[in-house]
N, C-alpha and C positions, 0 to 999 in steps of 0.2 A: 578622456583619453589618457591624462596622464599620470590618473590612477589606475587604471590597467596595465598601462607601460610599467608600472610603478610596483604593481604587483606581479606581474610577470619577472622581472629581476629579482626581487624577494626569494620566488619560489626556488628561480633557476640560482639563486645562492644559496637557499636553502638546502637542495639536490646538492651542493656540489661539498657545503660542508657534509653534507650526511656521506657523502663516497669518500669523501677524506677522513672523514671522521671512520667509517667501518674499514678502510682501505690499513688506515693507523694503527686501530685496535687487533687485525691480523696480522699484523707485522709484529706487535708488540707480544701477541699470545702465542705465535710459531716460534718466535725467537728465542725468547725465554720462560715460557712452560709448555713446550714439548721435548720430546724422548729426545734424548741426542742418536744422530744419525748412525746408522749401522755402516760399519768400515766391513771391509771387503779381505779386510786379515784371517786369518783362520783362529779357530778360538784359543783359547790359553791349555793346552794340554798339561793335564797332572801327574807326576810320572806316580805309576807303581812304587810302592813301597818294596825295599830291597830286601833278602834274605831275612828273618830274625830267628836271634838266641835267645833261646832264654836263660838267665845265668840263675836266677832262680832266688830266693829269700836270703836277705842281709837283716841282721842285725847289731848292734852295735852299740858301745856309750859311748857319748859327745864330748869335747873336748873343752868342758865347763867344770868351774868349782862346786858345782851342786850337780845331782845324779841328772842325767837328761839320755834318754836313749832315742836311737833310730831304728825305726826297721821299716825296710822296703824290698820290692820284688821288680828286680829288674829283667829288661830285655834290650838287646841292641838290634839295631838295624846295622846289616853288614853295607858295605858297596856295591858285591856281586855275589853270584854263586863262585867264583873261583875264590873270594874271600872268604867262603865258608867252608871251604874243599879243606882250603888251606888250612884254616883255624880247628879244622875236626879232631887234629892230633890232643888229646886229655891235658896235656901239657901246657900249651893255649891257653886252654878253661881254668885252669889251676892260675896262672899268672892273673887274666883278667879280674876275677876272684879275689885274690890276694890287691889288687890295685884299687878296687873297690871298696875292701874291708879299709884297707889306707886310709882312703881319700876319706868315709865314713867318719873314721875317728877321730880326724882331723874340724869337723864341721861344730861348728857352735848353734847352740839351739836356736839363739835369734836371728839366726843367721839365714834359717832352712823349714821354719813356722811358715811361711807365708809362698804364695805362688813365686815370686821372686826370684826369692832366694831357693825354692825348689827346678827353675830353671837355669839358673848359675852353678847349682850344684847337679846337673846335666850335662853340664859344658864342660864343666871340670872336670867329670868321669872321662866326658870324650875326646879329652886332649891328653887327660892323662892314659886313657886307654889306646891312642891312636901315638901316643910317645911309647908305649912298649911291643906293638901288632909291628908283624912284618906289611909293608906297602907291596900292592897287589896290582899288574898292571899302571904304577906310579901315583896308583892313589890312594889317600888313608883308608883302612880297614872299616872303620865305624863311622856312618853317617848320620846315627842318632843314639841317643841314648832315649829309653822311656821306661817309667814307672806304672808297674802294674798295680803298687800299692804301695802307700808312703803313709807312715805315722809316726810323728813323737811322741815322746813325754818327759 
């Protein structure tokens, strides 16, 4: 009898780690490896890219002791259509142009070799070109600068 009794407990400990034990292992495998829960927000909307110019092929020599040239082929992103209404006038395109050819000659080759320094010398164009555009509904003219083709030597 009191090996029956005896096994009987056994078993019913047995059962009860085995539900604790899988009850565990669910907790531990929902918690942290599965999907994280989907939120009920709306998803992340990308806007449309704004107006582009194309202002068209730059080239240039770099502002080094040894020959080093640029050329590249730019295009900007406007802010709106009212800022390309605006900027249609040939006059516009002439300045922008010329602030380009600038900023170009101003660049040192080690400066503008590397992705880097090709996204700094994007910024640059943009601040310097959004210092000379008239603001258009109170807000800068150029909200990117981008490279249709960029090479040194």
């Amino acid at each position: 009898m009191a090996l029956a009794k005896r096994t009987i407990i056994m078993v019913v400990v047995g059962i009860l780690v085995l539900v604790v034990g899988i009850g565990g292992g669910l907790y531990v495998g929902l918690k942290y490896f599965s999907a994280p829960p989907e939120t009920n927000s709306k998803e992340v909307q990308i806007p449309d890219p704004g107006p582009m110019v194309d202002l068209g092929q730059f080239r240039s020599s770099m502002a080094d002791p040894e020959v080093h040239l640029v050329s590249v082929k730019v295009t900007v992103e406007l802010a709106s259509v009212g800022v390309a209404t605006r900027l249609a006038d040939p006059g516009w395109l002439v300045m922008m142009k010329d602030e380009i050819l600038k900023t170009l000659k101003d660049q040192r080759y080690d400066n503008v070799r590397y992705a880097e320094g090709m996204e700094k010398l994007k910024q640059d164009l943009k601040v310097r070109l959004n210092a000379i555009l008239p603001r258009v509904d109170d807000k800068a003219a150029v909200n990117r600068v981008l490279f249709d083709e960029f090479m040194t030597q």
